[in-house]
C-alpha positions as CSV (number, residue, x, y, z in Angstrom):
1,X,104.5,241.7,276.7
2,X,107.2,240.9,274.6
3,X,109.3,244.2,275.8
4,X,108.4,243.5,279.5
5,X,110.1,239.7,279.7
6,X,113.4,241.7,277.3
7,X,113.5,244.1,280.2
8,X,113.2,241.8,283.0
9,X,115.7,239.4,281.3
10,X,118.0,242.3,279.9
11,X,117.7,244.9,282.9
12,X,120.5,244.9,286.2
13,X,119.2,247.0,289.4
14,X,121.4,248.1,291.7
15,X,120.9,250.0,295.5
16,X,120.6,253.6,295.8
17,X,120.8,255.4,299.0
18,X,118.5,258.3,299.2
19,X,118.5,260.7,302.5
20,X,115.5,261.8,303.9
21,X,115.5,265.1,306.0
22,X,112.3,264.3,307.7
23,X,112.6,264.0,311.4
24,X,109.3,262.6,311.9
25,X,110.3,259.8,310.0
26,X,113.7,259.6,311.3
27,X,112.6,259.4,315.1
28,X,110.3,256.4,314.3
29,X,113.0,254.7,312.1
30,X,115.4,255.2,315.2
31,X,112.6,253.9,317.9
32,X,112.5,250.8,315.9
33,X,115.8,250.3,316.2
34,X,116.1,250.8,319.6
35,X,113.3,249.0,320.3
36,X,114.5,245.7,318.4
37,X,118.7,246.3,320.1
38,X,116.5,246.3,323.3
39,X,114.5,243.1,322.7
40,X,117.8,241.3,321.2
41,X,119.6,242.1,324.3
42,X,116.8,241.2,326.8
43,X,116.0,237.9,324.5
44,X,120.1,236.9,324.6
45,X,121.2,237.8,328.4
46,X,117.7,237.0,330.1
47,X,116.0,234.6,328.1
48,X,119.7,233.0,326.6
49,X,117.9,232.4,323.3
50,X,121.6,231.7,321.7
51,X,121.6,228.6,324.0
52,X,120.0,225.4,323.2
53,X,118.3,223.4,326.3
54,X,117.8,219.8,327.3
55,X,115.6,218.8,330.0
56,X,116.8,216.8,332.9
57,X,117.0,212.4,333.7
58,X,117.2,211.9,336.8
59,X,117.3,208.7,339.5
60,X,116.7,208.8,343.4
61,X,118.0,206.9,346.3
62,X,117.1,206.9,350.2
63,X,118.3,206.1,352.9
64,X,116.4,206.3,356.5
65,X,118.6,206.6,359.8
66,X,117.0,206.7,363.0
67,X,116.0,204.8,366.5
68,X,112.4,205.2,368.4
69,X,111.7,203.1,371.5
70,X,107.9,202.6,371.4
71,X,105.6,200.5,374.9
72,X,102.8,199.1,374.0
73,X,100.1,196.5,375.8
74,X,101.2,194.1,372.8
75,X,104.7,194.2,372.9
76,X,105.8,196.2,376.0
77,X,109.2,198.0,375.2
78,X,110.3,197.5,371.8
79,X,112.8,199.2,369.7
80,X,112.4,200.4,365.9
81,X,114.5,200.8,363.6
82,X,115.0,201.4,360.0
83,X,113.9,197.5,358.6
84,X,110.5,198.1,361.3
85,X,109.2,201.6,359.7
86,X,110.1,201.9,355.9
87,X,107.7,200.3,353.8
88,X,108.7,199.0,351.5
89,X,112.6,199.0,351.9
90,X,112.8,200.5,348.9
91,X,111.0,202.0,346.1
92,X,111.8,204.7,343.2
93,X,112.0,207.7,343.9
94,X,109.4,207.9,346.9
95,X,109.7,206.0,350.7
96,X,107.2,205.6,353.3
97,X,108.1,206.6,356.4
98,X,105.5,204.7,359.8
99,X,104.7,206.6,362.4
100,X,102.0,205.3,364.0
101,X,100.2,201.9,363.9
102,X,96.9,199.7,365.3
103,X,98.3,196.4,366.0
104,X,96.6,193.3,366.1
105,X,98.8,190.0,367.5
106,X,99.0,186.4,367.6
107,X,96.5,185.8,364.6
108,X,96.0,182.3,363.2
109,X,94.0,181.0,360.0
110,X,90.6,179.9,362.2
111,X,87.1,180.6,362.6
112,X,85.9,183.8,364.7
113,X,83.3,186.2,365.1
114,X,84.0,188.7,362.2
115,X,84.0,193.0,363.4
116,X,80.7,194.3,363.8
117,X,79.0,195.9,360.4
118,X,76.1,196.9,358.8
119,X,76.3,193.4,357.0
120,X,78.2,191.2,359.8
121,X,75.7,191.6,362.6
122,X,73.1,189.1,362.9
123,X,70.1,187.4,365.3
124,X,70.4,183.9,363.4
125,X,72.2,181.5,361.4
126,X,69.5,182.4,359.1
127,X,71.2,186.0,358.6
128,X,74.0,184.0,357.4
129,X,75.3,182.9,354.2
130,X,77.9,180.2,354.1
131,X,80.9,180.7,351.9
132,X,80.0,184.2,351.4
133,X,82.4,187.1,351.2
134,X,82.4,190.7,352.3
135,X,85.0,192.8,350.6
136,X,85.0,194.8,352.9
137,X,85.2,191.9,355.7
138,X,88.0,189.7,356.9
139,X,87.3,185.9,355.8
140,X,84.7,183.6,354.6
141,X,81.1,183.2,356.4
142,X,80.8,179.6,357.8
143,X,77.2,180.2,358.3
144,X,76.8,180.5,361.9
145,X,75.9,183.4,364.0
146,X,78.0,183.8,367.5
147,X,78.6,186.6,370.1
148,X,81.3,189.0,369.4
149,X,80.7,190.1,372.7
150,X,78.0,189.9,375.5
151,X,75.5,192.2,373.8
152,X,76.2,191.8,370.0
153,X,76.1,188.8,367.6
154,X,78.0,188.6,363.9
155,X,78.1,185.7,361.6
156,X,81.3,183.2,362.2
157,X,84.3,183.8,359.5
158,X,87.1,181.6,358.7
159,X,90.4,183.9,358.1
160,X,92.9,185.2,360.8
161,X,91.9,185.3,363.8
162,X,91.2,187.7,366.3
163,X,90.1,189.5,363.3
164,X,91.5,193.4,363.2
165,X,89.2,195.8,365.4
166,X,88.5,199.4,363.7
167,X,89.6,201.8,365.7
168,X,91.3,205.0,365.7
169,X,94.8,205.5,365.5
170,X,96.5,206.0,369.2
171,X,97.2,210.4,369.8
172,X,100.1,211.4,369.7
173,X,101.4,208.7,367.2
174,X,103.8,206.2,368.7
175,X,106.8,206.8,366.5
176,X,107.0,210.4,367.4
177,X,110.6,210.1,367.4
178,X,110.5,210.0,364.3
179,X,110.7,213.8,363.6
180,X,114.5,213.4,364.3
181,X,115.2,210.4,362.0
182,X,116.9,211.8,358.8
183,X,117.3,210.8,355.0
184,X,120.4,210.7,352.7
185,X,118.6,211.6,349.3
186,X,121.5,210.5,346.0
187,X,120.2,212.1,343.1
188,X,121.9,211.3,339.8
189,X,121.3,213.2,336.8
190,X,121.5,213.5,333.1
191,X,121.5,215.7,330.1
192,X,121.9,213.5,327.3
193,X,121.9,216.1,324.5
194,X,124.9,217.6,325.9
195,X,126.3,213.9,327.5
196,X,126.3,215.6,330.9
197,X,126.0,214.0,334.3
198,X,125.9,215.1,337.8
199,X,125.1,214.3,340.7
200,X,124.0,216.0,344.3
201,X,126.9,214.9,346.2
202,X,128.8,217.6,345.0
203,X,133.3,217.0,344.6
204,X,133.6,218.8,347.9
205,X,131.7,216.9,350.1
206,X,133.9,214.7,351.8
207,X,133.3,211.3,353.8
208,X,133.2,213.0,357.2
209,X,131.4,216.3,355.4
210,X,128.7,213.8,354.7
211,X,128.9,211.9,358.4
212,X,127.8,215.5,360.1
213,X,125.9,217.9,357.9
214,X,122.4,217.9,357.8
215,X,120.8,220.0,355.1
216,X,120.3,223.9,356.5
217,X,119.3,226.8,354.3
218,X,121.4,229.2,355.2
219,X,124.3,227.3,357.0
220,X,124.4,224.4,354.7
221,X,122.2,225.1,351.6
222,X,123.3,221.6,349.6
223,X,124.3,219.2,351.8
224,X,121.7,216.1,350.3
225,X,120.9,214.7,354.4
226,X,117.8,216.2,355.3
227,X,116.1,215.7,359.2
228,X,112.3,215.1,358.8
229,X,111.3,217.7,361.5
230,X,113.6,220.6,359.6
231,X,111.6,219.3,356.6
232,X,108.0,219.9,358.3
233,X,109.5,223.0,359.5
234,X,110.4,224.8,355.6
235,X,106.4,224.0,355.0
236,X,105.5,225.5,358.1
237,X,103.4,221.7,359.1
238,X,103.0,220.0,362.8
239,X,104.7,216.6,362.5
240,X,103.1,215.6,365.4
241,X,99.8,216.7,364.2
242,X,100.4,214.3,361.0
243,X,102.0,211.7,362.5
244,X,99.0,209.9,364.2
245,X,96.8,209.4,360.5
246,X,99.4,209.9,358.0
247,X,99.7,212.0,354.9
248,X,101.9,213.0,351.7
249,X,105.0,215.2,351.6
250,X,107.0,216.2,349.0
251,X,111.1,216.6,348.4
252,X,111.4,218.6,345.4
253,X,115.1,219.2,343.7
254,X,115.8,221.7,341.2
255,X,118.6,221.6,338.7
256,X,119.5,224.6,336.4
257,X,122.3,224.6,334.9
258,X,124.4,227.1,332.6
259,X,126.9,224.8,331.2
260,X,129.0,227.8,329.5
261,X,129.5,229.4,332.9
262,X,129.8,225.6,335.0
263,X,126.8,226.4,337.0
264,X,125.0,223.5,337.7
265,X,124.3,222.9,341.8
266,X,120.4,221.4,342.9
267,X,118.0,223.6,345.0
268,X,115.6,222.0,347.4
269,X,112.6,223.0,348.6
270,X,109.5,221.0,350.3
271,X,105.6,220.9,349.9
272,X,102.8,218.9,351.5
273,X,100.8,216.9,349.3
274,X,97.1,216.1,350.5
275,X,96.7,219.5,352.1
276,X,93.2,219.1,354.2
277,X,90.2,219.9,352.4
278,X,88.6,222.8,354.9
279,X,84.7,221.9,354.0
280,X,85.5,218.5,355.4
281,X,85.6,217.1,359.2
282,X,88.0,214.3,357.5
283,X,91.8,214.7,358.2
284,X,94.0,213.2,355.6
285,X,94.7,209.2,356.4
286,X,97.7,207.5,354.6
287,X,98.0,203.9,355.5
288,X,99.1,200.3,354.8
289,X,98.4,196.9,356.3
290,X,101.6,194.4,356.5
291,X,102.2,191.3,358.9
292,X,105.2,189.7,360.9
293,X,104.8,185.7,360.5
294,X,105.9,183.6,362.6
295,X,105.7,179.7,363.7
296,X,104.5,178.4,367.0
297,X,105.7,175.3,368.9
298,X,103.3,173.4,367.3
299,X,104.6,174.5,363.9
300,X,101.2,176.7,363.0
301,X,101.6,179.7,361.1
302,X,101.4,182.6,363.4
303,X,101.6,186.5,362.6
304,X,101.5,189.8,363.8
305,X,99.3,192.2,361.6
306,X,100.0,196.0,361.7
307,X,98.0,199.0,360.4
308,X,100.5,201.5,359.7
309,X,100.3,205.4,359.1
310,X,102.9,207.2,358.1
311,X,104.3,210.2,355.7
312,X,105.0,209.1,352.3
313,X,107.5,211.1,350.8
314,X,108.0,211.6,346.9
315,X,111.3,212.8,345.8
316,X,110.6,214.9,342.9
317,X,113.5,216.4,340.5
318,X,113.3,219.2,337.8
319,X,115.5,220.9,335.7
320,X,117.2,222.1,332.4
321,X,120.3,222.7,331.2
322,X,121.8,225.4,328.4
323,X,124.8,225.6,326.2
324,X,126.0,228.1,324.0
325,X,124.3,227.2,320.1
326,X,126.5,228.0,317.2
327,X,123.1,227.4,314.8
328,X,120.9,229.0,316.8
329,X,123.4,232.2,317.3
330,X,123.3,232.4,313.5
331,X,119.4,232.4,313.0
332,X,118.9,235.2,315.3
333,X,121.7,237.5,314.2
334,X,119.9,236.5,310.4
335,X,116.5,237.5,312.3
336,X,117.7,240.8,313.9
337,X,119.1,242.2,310.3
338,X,115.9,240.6,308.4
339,X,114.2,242.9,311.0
340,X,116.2,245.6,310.7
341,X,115.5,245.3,306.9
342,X,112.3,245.9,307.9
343,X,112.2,248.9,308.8
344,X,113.8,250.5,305.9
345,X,111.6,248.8,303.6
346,X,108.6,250.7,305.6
347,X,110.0,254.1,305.7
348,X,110.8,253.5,301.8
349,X,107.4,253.1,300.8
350,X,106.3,255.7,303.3
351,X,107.8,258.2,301.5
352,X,107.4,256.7,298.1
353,X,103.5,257.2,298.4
354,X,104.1,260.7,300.2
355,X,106.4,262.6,297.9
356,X,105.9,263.2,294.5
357,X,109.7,263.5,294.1
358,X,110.4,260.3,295.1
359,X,110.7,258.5,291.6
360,X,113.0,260.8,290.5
361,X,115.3,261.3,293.6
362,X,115.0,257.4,293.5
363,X,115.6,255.7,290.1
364,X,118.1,256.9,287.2
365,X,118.8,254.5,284.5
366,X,121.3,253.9,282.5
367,X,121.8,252.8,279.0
368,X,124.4,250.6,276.8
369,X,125.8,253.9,275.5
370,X,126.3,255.4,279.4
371,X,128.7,252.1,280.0
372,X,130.4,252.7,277.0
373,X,131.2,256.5,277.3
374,X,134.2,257.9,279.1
375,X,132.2,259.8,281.2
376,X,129.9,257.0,282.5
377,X,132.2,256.4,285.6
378,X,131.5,260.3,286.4
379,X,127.6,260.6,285.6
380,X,127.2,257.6,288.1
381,X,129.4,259.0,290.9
382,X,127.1,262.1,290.8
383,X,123.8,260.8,290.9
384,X,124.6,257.6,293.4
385,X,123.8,260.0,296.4
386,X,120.9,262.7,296.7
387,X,119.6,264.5,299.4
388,X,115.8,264.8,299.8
389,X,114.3,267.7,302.1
């Protein structure tokens, strides 16, 4: 016990390099070497795994431009523009685009017959409950019964009145001009690890660039003003067919940027959301209800109520950036030649257990007197390198 701590305490290894003329052995040892250069050279120049990443902050504004010219029985000839079919005038990131609508005018807070349901329709007043109210009606029973029309009776409601009649949307949709409105798109980003910022407007877009390009694949692959119908077009979708009940359409905007080379330019590319479900008879409906008030001679609040379909449209940005990592450049080259280590270690002890030799070839030791002789310098220059067949 005693002689094993001296040793450890007292004793100084150094390396010694001992050939082995096995080509078995060899060819593996060089396989594993090529197969690690490989992977270090796939894992840096595909993968960049000497770059560190940060994912992308982002913000979105839009902006609608466009005219339709719409006749109706309610309002005859009437122009739209872009304060008549975004709603709301603005949200984050996302805008909803009308394109068709049931309108029901000149309502005022009275007492009608309410829309005939499974719960409206009635024979009596006895069939009706004062002050009760549907959710899914549109105002408060008074308690009577009264003809909605010649052959059908409801129970009386106070709210605004004519009360909204459920119908279905008018085909085609009565913005269809609204496949050739179009939509500026400002998208600002940020990496903050690497205090970057960007933006889609890119420095060589001038003010009349920006008047006249609309976004194109091949002619004009960034320009950030997009036309709805080129839009419907990249997902291979009928405008028309969606306009009349609405649905959900996506505007998606990739950033990947190299910010050792400078490359850092967004990508677009377009998706509908609420694809139809093909087990259902259903199409897709996306709609809101808003009203236009107004004040009559008499000073009575007035308004116009509108059932609007329409496209929403969610802007949706990804992305990452990379930069050249001076810490993470130095782990790897430490984990290629730990690897590389490796190897050596397991070819060592291959041969260790395999040839009886070994020990020998391997390990000479030296003593106090072999440092102190003249010849010392000799004895080790002799038996530093051996060949083993």
């Amino acid at each position: 016990m005693i002689t094993s701590i001296k040793s450890w305490f007292c004793e100084y290894s150094t390396p010694r390099i001992l050939v082995v003329k096995y080509w078995k052995l060899g060819l593996i040892y060089r396989l594993y070497q090529l197969t690690l250069l490989l992977y270090i050279i796939w894992y840096v120049l595909v993968r960049r795994g000497h770059q560190d990443n940060d994912i992308v902050l982002s913000s979105v504004t839009t902006k609608v431009k466009g005219i339709a010219l719409t006749n109706t029985t309610e309002f005859g000839e009437q122009i739209w523009d872009v304060a008549d079919y975004i709603i709301p005038p603005q949200e984050d990131g996302s805008f909803f685009l009308m394109t068709n609508m049931i309108i029901t005018p000149n309502q005022t807070q009275s007492k009608c017959a309410e829309y005939p349901t499974l719960t409206s329709i009635c024979t009596s007043d006895m069939n009706c409950i004062k002050g009760f109210k549907d959710a899914q009606g549109n105002g408060v029973q008074t308690g009577r019964c009264v003809h909605y029309s010649d052959s059908v009776k409801t129970c009386e409601v106070f709210g605004w009145c004519p009360v909204e009649k459920k119908v279905e949307p008018p085909n085609p949709a009565l913005l269809a001009d609204a496949e050739n409105f179009t939509v500026f798109i400002k998208n600002n980003i940020r990496f903050a690890k690497f205090d970057f910022n960007k933006r889609n407007i890119l420095p060589n877009m001038t003010s009349s660039y920006l008047a006249n390009c609309v976004f194109d694949r091949n002619v004009n692959p960034t320009c950030p003003i997009f036309r709805i119908r080129d839009i419907f077009e990249e997902t291979q979708e009928d405008f028309q067919t969606m306009a009349v009940h609405g649905g959900g359409m996506a505007v998606q905007i990739q950033w990947d940027c190299d910010l050792d080379w400078g490359s850092c330019a967004p990508q677009y590319s377009f998706r509908r959301l609420d694809k139809k479900d093909p087990e259902s008879s259903e199409p897709p409906v996306h709609n809101l209800r808003f009203a236009k008030y107004y004040k009559n001679s008499d000073g009575k609040d007035i308004r116009t109520l509108i059932k609007g379909y329409g496209i929403r449209f969610d802007v949706l940005v990804y992305g990452e950036a990379k930069k050249f990592s001076f810490l993470l450049t130095v782990i790897h080259v430490g984990a290629f030649l730990s690897f590389l280590r490796v190897a050596d270690f397991v070819c060592d002890w291959s041969v260790r257990f395999a040839a009886k030799a070994y020990i020998e070839k391997k390990f000479t030791y030296l003593d106090e007197h072999d440092l102190t002789s003249s010849e010392a310098p000799l004895a080790m220059t002799e038996t530093r390198y051996n060949t083993f067949n």
